[in-house]
C-alpha positions in Angstrom: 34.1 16.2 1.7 30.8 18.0 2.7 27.3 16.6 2.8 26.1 18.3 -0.4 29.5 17.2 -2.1 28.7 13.2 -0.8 25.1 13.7 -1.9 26.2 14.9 -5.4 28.6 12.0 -5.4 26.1 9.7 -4.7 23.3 11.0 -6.7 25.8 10.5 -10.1 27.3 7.3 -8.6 23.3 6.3 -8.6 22.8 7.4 -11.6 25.7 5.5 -13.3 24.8 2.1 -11.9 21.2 2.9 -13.3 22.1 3.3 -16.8 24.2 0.5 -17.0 21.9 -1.5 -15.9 19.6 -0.1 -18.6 22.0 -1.2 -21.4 22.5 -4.7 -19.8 18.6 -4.9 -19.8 18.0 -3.2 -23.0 21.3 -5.8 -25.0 19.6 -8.9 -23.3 16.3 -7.5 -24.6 17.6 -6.9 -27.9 19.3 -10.6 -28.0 16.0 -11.9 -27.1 14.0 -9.8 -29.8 14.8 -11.6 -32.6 12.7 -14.8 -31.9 9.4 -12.6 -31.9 7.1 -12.4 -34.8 7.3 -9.3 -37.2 3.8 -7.8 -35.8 4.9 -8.2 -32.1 8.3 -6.4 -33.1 6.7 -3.8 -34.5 4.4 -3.1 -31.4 7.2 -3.1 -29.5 9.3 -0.8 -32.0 6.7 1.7 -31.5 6.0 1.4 -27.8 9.9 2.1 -27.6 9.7 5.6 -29.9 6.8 6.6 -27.6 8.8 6.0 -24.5 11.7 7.7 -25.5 9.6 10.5 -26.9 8.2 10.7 -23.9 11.5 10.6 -21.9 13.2 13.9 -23.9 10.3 15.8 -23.0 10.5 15.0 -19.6 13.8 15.9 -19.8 13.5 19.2 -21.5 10.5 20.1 -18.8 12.8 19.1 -15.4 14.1 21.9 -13.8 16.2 21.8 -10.9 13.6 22.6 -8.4 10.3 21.6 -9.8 9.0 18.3 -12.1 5.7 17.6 -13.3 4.3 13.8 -13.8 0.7 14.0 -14.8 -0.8 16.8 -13.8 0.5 16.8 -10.2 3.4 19.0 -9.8 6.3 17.2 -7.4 8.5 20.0 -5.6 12.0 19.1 -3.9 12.0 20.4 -1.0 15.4 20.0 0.8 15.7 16.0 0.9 11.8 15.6 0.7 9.5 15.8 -2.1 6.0 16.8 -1.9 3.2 16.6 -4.1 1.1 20.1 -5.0 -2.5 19.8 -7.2 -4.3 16.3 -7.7 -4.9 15.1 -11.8 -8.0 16.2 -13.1 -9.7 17.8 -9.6 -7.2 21.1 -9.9 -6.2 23.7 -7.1 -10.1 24.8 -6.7 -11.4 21.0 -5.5 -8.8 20.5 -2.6 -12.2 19.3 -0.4 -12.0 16.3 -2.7 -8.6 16.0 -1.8 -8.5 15.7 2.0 -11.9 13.7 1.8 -10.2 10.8 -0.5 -7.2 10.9 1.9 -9.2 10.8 5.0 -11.3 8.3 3.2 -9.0 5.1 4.0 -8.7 6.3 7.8 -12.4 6.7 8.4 -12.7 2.8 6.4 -10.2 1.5 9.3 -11.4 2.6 12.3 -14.9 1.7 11.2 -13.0 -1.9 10.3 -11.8 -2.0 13.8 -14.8 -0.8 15.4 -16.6 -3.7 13.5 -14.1 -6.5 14.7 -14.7 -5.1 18.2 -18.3 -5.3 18.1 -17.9 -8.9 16.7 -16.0 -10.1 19.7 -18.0 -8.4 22.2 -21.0 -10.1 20.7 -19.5 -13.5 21.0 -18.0 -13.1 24.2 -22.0 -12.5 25.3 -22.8 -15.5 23.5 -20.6 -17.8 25.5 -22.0 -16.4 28.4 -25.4 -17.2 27.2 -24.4 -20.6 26.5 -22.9 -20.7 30.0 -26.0 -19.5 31.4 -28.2 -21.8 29.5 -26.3 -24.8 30.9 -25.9 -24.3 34.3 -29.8 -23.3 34.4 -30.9 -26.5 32.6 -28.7 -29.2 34.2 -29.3 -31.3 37.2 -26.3 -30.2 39.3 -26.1 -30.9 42.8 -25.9 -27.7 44.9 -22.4 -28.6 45.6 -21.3 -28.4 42.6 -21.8 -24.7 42.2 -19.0 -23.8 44.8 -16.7 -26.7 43.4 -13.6 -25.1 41.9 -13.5 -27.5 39.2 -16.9 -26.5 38.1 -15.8 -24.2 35.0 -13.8 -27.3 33.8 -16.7 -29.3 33.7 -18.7 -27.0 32.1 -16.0 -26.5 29.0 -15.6 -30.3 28.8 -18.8 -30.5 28.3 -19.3 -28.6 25.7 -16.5 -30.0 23.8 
């Protein structure tokens, strides 16, 4: 058996366990359905006709190659898909296009740039405090070339 046979076998074996799933979902709904009040049913009744509507035309419209959902046209491409045109912006307004995907990139590195900054700031802060106490404490001289002396400076501030 060839890839594209195994692909094609797989694609309908896919598409078998989908649907009956479907009809397990849609009997246990139905089971279910007959507790609700009349005016919920009938929401649901025509919610349903809408969908399937909705479903047949989408069905009619697929071609092998192509598929449109909403305004953006999804092209299979080998074993990718790709998405062509953007909802209501059209071919002409791609600008807005690459801006509102570069949009999330530029709002991370200026998240991360941010968090940096923030440590950097504090990290001068402890020195500062570190500074601040050495300079305002009665120390002997000595004390400055213990080894011990950065120990006694953070249990101090605890």
């Amino acid at each position: 058996m060839n890839k594209q046979q195994q692909t094609t076998h797989s694609t309908q074996e896919l598409d078998t366990r989908m649907t009956r799933f479907g009809l397990r979902i849609a009997a246990s709904l139905t089971e279910q359905g007959d507790a609700l009040p009349h005016d919920v049913s009938e929401r649901l009744r025509f919610a349903r006709e809408q969908a399937l509507m909705k479903a047949q035309t989408a069905r009619k419209a697929r071609a092998p190659q192509t598929a449109v959902a909403q305004g953006t046209q999804v092209v299979r491409s080998g074993s990718a898909l790709a998405l062509r045109g953007f909802g209501g912006l059209g071919g002409g307004n791609s600008r807005w296009f690459k801006l509102a995907s570069i949009l999330p990139l530029l709002l991370l590195v200026g998240g991360l740039l941010t968090i940096q900054h923030g440590q950097w700031y504090q990290q001068v802060l402890a020195a500062a405090e570190i500074d601040t106490a050495l300079l305002s404490d009665n120390l002997p001289p000595a004390a400055y070339s213990d080894p011990g002396f950065s120990e006694y400076l953070s249990d101090e501030q605890e």
